[in-house]
N, C-alpha and C positions, 0 to 999 in steps of 0.2 A: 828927192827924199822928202819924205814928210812928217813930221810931229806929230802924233796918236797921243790921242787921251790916256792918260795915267790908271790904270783902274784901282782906286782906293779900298781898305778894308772900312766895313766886313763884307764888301760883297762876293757870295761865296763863289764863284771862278777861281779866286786866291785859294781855297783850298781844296780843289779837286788836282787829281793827278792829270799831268800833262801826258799825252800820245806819243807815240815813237813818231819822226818825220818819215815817211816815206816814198816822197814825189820830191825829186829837187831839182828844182826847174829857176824859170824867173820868179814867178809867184813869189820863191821861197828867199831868191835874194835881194827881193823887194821890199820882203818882211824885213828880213836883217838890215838893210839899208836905211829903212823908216825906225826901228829898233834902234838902230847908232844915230840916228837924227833926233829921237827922242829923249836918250840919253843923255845927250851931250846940252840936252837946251833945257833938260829939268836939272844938271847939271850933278849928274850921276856918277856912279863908274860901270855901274853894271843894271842889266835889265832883263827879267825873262821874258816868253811871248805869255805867259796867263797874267802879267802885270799890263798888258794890253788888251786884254780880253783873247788869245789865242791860246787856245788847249795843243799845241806843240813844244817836243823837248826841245824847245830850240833857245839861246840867249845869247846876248850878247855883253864883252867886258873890255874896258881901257881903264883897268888899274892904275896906270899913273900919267894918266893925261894930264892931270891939274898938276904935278911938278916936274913935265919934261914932253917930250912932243908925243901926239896921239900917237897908239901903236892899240886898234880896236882890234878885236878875237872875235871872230864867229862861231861859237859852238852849237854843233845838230847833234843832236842824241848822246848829251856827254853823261861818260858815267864815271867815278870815282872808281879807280881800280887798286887802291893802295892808301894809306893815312898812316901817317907817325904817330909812334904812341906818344908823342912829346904834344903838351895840349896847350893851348894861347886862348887868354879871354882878351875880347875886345871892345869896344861901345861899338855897335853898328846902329846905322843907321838904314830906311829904305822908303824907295820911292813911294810907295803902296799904304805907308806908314806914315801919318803926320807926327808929330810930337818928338819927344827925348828920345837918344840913345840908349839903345839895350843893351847889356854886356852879356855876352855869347860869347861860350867858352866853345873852342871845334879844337881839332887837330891841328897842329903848327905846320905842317906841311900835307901834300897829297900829292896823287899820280891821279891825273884825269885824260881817259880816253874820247875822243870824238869824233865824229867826220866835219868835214869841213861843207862846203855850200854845191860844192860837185859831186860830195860823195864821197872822195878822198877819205880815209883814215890818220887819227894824228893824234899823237899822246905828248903830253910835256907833262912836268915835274912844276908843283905853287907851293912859295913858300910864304909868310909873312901876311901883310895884309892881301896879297894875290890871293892867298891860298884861301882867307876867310872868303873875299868877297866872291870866289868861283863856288866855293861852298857853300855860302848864302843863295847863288841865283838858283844851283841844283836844288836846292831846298825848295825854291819857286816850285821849280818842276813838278814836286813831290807832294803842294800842297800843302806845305810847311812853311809860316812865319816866322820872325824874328820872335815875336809874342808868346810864341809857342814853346820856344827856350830859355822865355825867363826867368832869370835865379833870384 
């Protein structure tokens, strides 16, 4: 695994829309692999591949690695398939982003569908900071910053 440059704003990659994955091979779990290496040593929880310079829906998340043992997610082509109307603001922070926390109000909970690095399909249920921080990396996807929802 290896450590990829960070690609900071404003360079614009951060805000075009990322591509469906549709080859998933080694290639792909290499990217994820280097994605959770790079994560964990800019000392993240979560990373899309356009915060790397890769136009794919692809990212990766270990929400609570910093208060209990890794447990990383690979998600390819996730989409939000449901949000509570119950709404949470939070300070976020992101790799891509130097400076202060932003408070980003999203939905308290959501259903996100994806396939896994085989191809597999798999939906689970985020709540709390889970739930921001997978919201946040889909936002990656989309070409959408934290900056971008500032109140």
């Amino acid at each position: 695994m290896a450590v990829m440059p960070i690609v900071q704003a404003p360079d614009p990659v951060l805000s075009q829309v990322a591509a469906d994955v549709v080859v998933f091979d080694d290639a792909l779990i290499g990217l994820a692999e280097d994605m959770l290496a790079t994560m964990y040593a800019a000392n993240g929880r979560g990373i899309a591949a356009p915060q790397v310079g890769v136009l794919q829906r692809l990212l990766v998340m270990d929400a609570t690695w910093k208060d209990a043992d890794p447990q990383p997610v690979i998600f390819v082509n996730p989409e939000i398939v449901s949000a509570s109307e119950e709404m949470s603001t939070l300070a976020e922070g992101c790799l891509s982003i130097t400076g202060d926390l932003i408070n980003v109000t999203r939905p308290a909970s959501v259903v996100v569908r994806w396939r896994d690095v085989d191809g597999g399909f798999l939906e689970a249920s985020f709540d709390g900071f889970s739930a921001a921080c997978v919201q946040h990396e889909i936002d990656h996807l989309n070409g959408i910053l934290i900056t971008d929802k500032r109140q």
